[in-house]
SEMARRO-267581 format. One line per 2 residues: their letters; for each residue x, y, z of C-alpha. Coordinates in pm, whole numbers, plus 50000, padded with zeros to 5 digits. Example, Ala and Ser with C-alpha at 12.3 -4.5 7.8 and 13.67 -1.06 7.14 Angstrom:
AS) 51230 49550 50780 | 51367 49894 50714;
This chain:
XX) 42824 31945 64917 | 42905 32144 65216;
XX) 42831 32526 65269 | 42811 32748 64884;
XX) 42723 33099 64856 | 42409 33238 64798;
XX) 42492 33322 64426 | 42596 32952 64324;
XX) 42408 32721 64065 | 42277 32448 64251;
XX) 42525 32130 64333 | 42608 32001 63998;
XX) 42659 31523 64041 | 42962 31621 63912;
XX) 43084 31824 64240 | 42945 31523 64417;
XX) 43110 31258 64262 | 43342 31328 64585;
XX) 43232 31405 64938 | 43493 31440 65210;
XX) 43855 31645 65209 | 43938 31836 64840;
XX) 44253 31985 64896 | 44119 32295 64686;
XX) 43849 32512 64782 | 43500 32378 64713;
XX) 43365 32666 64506 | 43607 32650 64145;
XX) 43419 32801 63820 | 43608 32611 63593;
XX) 43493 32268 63735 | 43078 32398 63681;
XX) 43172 32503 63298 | 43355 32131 63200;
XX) 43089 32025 63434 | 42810 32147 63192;
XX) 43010 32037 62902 | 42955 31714 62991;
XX) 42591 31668 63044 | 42416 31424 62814;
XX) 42101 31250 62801 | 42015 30973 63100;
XX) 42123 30623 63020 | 41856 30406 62807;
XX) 41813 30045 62916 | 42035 29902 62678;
XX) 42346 30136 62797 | 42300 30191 63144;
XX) 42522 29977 63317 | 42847 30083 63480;
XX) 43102 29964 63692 | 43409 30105 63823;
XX) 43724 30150 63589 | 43499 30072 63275;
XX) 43179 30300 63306 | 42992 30271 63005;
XX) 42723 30564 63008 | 42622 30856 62917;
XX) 42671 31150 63220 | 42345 31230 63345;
XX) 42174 31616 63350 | 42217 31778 63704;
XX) 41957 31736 63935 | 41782 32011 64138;
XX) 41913 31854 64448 | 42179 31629 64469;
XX) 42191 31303 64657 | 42527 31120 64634;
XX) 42671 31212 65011 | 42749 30908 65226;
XX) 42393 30997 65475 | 42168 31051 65143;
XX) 42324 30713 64980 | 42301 30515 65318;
XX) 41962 30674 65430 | 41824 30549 65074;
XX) 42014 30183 65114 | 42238 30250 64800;
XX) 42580 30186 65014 | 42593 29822 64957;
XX) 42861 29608 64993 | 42975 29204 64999;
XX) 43170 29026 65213 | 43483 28985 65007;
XX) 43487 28557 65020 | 43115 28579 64873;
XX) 43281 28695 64561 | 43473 28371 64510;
XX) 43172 28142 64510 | 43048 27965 64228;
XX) 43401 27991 64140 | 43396 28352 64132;
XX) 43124 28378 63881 | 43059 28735 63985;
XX) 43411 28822 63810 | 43329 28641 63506;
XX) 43216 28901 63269 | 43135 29310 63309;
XX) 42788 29400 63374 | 42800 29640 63053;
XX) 42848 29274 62872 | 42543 29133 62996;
XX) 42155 29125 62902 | 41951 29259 63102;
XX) 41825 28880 63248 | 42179 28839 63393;
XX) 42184 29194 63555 | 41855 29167 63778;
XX) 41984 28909 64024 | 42318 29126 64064;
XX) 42166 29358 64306 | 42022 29116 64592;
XX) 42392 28951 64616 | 42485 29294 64793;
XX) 42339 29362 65181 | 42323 29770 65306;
XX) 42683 29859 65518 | 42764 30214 65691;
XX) 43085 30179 65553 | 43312 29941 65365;
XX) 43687 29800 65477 | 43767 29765 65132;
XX) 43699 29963 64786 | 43792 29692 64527;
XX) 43921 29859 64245 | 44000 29663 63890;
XX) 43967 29657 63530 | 43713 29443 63344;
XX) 43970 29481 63025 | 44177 29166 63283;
XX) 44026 28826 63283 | 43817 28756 63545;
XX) 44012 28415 63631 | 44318 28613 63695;
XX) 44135 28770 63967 | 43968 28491 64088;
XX) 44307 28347 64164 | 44449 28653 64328;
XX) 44173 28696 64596 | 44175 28239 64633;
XX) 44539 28259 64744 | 44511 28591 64917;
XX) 44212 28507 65165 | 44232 28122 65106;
XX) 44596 28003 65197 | 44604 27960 65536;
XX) 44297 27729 65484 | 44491 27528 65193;
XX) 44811 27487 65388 | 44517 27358 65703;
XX) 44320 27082 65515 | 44691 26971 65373;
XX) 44772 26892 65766 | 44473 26744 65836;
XX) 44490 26547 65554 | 44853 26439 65630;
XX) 44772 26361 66001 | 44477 26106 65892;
XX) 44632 25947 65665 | 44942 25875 65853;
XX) 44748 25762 66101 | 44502 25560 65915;
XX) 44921 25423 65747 | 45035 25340 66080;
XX) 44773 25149 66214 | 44709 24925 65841;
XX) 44386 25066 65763 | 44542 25198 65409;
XX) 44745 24956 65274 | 45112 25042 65180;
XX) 45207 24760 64877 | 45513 24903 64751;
XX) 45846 24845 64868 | 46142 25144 64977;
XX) 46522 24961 65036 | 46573 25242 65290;
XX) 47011 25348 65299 | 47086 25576 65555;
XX) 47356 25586 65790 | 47326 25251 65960;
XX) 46994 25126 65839 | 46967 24901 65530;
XX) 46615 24756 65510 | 46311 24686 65313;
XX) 46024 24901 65451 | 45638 24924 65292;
XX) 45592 25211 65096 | 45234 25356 65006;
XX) 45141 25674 64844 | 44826 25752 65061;
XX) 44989 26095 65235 | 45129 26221 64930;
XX) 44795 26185 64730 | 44533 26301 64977;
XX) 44719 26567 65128 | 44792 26723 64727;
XX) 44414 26694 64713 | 44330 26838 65003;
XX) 44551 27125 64943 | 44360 27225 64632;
XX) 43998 27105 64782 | 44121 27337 65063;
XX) 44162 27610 64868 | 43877 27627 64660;
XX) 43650 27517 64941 | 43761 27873 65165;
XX) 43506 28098 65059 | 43262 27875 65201;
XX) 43381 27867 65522 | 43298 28031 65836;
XX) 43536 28245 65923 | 43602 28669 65912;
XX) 43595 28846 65585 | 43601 29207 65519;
XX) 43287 29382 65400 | 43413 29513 65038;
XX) 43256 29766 64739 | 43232 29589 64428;
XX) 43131 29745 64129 | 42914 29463 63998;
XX) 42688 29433 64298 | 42728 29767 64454;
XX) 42614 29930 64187 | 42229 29876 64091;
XX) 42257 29753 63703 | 41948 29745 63628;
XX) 41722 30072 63758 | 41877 30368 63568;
XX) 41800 30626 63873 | 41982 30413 64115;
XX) 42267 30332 63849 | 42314 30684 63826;
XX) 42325 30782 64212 | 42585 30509 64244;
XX) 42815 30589 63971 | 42792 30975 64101;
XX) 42819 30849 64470 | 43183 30673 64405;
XX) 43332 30953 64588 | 43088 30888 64921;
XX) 43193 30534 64867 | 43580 30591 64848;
XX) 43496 30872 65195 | 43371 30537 65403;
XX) 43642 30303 65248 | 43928 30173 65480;
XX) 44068 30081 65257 | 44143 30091 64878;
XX) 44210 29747 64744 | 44343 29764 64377;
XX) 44372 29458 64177 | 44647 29571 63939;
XX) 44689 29446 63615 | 44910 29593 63280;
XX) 44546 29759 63161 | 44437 29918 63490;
XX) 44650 30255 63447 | 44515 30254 63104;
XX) 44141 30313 63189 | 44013 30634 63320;
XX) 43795 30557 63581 | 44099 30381 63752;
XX) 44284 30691 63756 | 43976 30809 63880;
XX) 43924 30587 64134 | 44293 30675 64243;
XX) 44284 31068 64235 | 43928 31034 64427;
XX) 44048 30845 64732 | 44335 31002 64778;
XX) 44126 31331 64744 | 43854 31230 64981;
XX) 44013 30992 65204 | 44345 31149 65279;
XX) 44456 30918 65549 | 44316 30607 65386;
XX) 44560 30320 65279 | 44613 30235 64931;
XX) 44672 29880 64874 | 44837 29802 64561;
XX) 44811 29394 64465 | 44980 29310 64161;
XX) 44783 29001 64034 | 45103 28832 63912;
XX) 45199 28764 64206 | 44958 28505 64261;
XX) 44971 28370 63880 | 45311 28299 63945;
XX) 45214 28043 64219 | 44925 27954 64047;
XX) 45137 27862 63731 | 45384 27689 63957;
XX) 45149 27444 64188 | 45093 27221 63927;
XX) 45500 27151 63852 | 45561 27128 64205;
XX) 45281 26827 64213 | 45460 26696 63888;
XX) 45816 26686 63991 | 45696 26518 64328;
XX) 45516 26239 64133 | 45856 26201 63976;
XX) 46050 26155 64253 | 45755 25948 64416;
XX) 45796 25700 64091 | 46140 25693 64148;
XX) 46132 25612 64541 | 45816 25365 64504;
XX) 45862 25226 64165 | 46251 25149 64163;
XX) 46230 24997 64538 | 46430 25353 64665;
XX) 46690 25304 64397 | 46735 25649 64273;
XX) 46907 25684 63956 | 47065 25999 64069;
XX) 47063 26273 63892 | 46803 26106 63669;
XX) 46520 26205 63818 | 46661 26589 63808;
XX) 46706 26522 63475 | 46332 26467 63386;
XX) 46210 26718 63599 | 46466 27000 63413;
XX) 46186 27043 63123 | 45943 27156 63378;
XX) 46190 27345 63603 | 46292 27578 63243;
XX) 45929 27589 63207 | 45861 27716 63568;
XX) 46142 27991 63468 | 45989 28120 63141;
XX) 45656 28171 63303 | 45783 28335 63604;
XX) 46005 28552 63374 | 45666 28661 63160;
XX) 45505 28773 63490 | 45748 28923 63628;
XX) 45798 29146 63330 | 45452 29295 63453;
XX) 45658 29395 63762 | 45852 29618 63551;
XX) 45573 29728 63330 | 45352 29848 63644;
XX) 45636 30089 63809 | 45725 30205 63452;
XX) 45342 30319 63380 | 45343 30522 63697;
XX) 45648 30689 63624 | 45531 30753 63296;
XX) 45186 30821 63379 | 45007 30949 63131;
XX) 44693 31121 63157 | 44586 31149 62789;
XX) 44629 30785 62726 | 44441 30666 62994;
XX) 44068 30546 62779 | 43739 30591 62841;
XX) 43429 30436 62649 | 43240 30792 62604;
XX) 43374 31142 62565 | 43109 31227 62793;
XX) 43260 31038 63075 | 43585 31137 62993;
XX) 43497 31507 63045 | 43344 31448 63374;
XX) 43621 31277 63517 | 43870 31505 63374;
XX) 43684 31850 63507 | 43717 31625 63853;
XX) 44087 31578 63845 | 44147 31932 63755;
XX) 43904 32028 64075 | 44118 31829 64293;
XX) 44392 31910 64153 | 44388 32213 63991;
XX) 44527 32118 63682 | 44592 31799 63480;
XX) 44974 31838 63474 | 44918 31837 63864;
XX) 44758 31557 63882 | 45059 31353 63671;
XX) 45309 31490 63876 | 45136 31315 64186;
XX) 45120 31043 64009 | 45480 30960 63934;
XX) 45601 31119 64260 | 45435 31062 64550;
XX) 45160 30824 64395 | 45439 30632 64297;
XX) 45658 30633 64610 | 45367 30557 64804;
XX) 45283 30239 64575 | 45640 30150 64575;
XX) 45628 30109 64996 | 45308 29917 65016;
XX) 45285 29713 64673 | 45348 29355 64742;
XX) 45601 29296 64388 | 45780 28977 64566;
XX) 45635 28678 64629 | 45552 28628 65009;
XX) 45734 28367 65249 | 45438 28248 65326;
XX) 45325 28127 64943 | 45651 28022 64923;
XX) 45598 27797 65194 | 45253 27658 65084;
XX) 45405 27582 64701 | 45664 27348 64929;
XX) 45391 27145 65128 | 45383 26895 64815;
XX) 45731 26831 64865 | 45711 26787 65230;
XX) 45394 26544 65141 | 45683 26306 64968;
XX) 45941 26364 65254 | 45670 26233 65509;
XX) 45582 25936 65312 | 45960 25819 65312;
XX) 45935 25926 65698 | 45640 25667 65738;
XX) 45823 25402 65511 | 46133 25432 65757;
XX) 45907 25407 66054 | 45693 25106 65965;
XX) 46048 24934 65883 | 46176 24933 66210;
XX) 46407 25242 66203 | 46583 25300 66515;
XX) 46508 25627 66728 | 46806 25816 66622;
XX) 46814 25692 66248 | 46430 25895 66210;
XX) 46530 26215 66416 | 46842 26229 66162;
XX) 46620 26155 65828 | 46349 26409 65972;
XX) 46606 26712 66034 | 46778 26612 65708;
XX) 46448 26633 65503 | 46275 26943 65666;
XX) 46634 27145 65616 | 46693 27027 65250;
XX) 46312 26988 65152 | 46149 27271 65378;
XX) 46408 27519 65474 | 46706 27490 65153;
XX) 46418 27489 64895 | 46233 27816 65023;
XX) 46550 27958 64992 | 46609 27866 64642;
XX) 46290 27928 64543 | 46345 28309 64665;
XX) 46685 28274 64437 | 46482 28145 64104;
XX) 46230 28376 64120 | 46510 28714 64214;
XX) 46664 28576 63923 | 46387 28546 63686;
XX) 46317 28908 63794 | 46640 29040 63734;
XX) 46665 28869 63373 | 46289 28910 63310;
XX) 46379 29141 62970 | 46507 28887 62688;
XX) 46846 29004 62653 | 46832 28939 62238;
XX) 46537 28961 62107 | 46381 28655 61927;
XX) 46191 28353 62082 | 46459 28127 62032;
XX) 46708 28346 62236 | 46421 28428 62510;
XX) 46334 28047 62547 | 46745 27973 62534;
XX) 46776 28276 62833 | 46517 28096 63058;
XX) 46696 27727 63024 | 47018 27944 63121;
XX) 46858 28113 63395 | 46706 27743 63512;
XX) 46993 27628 63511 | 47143 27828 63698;
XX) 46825 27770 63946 | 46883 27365 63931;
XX) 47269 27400 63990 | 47273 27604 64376;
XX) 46998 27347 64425 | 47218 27002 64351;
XX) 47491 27235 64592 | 47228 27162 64871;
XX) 47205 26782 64798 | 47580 26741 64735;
XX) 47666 26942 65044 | 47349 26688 65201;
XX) 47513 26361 65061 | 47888 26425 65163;
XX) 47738 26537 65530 | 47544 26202 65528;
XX) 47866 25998 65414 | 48020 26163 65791;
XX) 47814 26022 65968 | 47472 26127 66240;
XX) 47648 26405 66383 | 47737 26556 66055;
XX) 47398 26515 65916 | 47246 26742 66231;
XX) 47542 26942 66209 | 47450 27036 65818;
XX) 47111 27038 65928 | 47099 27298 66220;
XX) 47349 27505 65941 | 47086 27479 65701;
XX) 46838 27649 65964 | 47096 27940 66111;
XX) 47082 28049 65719 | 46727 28001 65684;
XX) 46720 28231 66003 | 46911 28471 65817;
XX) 46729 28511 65521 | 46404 28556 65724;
XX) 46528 28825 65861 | 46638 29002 65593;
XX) 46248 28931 65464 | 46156 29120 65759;
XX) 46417 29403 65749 | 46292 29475 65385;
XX) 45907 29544 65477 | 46066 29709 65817;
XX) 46253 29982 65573 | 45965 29996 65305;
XX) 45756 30096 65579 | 45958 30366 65734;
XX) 46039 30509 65388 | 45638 30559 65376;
XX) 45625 30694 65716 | 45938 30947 65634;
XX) 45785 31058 65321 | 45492 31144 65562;
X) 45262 30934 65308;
């Protein structure tokens, strides 16, 4: 652990738990008498398992010669790592369950999923007190996405081919109104189907395929589980892990402040990797697009009932009507998650350092004497956190939900726009009549709907606190607040409908209006993460 003098104890695995940059001096007496505090028998078989944020064994004695730097652990092929998209196969099986929760069967294969790096782009830090699902879902719409949104225009190019040239049949009729054109045109169901499906194939089917992923540290695999030497080294190697990180990835959830070997995790990289970035995902982000996929596909079946079913007769506002149950739904669940938005800033500005838990005293001990190496007392440490941790946090953590999953959640609805598209052409719809319908659609379907979306979920944000306490009045607050959603939405369509009653030139018109404010509001998107970043950069983070 770097140069000692002559009259020093030999390095203690706690000193080497981090390798790099302490801010304090290296030598500190108080760290080597918590240190010995903390020693405790090696790990038996049945308890030796740990992972990161939920270490479950007893601190090992000191060694006579320590071997947790970043050459000893790579030398001896204990830095390990897995591409990050390997950990979503088998639908993320490897986040399933904590290795201190499994026999000893279930642990031996653990190891080999893991291949020897130099160094890691990404330290994944988590809790195993979250579901693993949760996570699961995160890192599917964070790497997977772009591969979704892909297969869904794939899917609707083939089948609107396959449409156009009577392959697929189209047996249901659309009386197609608009502007000049009255007539009956075949109506089928084939791009609004496949495409939904290969959306979600699209998704799930992304770890598999060949493209970059970043090599990442995870617990589970990086860690031997099984051999208690090599559990040991790893556990005490964190620190050399963190040194050779890029990057440290934390999958935040309402626990993860709450267990010790987070903070650890936290106060470590910092410590040892001062110009490392800290990457804060809050995994609510995602459920809030996970939980809304499915109503998006429902409310488009809807309308696709209405349009195929009823010949293009739309009972207007009917079909809102039936779709308002799902929309308050929509609200109440993005109102729970968001309520995690507020919880995660409020724990780091009330960090606490005596409530975080740990399964042993032992390990609680050890990580403690660390902090108070680093930085020189606990009090110290809990002022960084709800300062400059926190500002820090604040700049980089991703709390709204991204343009871009806003955009993928739409791509049902612009499945259902297309199919009226293809009914319109396959009826003989002049040139000018399907340039009108296709601005129309893409700025009240694509562009108007974003925006909304954006407005529901600032508002389920902002009212994410039940204002009266009681379910009654919480499940009352959400119809209000969808409500409030559905109504700026039907001032879209109205606007829409009285620009259609004008006439071609007023439907463009509306529709190139539409896009200047879509314009807009991307770049005030833009302008946001522009000042978030210079706030980091001023703070000299």
């Amino acid at each position: 652990m770097g140069t000692t003098s002559c009259c020093q104890k030999e390095p203690h695995p706690l000193q080497d738990i981090i390798k790099a940059h302490p801010p304090y001096p290296e030598s500190h007496p108080d760290l080597e008498l918590e240190a010995e505090a903390a020693q405790s028998p090696c790990p038996t078989p049945a308890n030796q398992c740990r992972s990161s944020c939920d270490k479950g064994s007893d601190t090992p004695k000191a060694t006579e010669e320590s071997g947790h730097s970043p050459r000893h652990l790579s030398e001896d092929g204990l830095v390990r790592g897995i591409r990050l998209k390997a950990t979503l196969w088998h639908l993320g099986s490897l986040w399933r369950k904590s290795p201190c929760d499994m026999e000893l069967p279930e642990r031996t294969g653990l190891w080999q999923k893991s291949r020897p790096l130099f160094k890691f782009d990404k330290f994944i830090s988590h809790t195993w007190a979250t579901p693993g699902r949760s996570k699961v879902v995160a890192l599917l719409l964070q790497t997977g996405w772009g591969v979704s949104a892909s297969s869904w225009a794939l899917a609707v190019l083939v089948s609107g081919i396959l449409c156009a040239l009577n392959v697929l049949p189209m047996p249901f009729v659309y009386h197609a109104h608009f502007h000049d054109f009255h007539q009956e045109c075949p109506f089928g169901m084939w791009i609004m189907s496949c495409s939904s499906l290969a959306q979600l194939v699209g998704l799930l089917a992304s770890p598999y395929l060949c493209s970059s992923s970043p090599d990442c540290f995870l617990d589970v695999v990086s860690i031997n589980q099984c051999q208690p030497e090599l559990t040991e080294r790893g556990v005490y190697g964190l620190g050399s892990f963190l040194s050779i990180s890029k990057e440290l990835h934390v999958l935040w959830s309402p626990p993860y402040l709450t267990r010790l070997w987070c903070v650890f995790e936290l106060a470590a990289f910092r410590a040892a990797n001062p110009v490392g970035r800290i990457r804060l995902s809050p995994l609510y982000v995602e459920l809030v697009i996970a939980a809304m996929l499915p109503c998006m596909f429902l409310v488009c079946t809807v309308f696709w009932i209405f349009a195929g079913m009823t010949g293009g007769h739309l009972i207007f506002p009917a079909e809102y009507c039936l779709c308002a149950p799902v929309l308050f739904y929509i609200v109440h669940v993005m109102r729970r998650y968001h309520l995690q938005k507020h919880v995660l800033f409020g724990d780091l500005k009330h960090f606490s350092l005596e409530q975080a838990e740990c399964r042993l005293d032992s390990d609680r001990a050890l990580v403690l004497a660390a902090i108070k190496y680093w930085y020189e007392s606990e009090q110290q440490f809990t002022e960084y956190v709800r300062g400059k941790l926190h500002d820090e946090l604040s700049a980089h953590c991703c709390t709204k939900v991204p343009i871009n999953y806003l955009l993928w959640l739409i791509l049902p609805v612009m499945s259902l726009t297309l199919e009226q598209l293809l009914a319109y052409w396959k009826g003989g719809a002049p040139v000018e009549c399907l340039v009108a319908f296709a601005l129309r659609s893409l700025a009240l379907y694509l562009l108007w709907s974003v925006m909304i979306l954006r407005f529901g979920l600032y508002l389920s944000d902002r009212l994410a606190r039940p204002l009266v306490q009681g379910k009654g009045w919480n499940a009352l607050q959400s119809c209000l607040v969808g409500s409030l959603w559905l109504f700026m939405y039907f001032a879209g369509v109205l606007s829409e409908e009285w620009a259609h009653s004008l006439g071609v030139a007023w439907t463009c018109g509306w529709s190139a209006l539409v896009a200047v404010l879509f314009g807009v509001f991307v770049l005030q998107e833009l302008n946001e993460q522009f000042h978030a970043l210079q706030m980091v950069e001023c703070a000299g983070i």
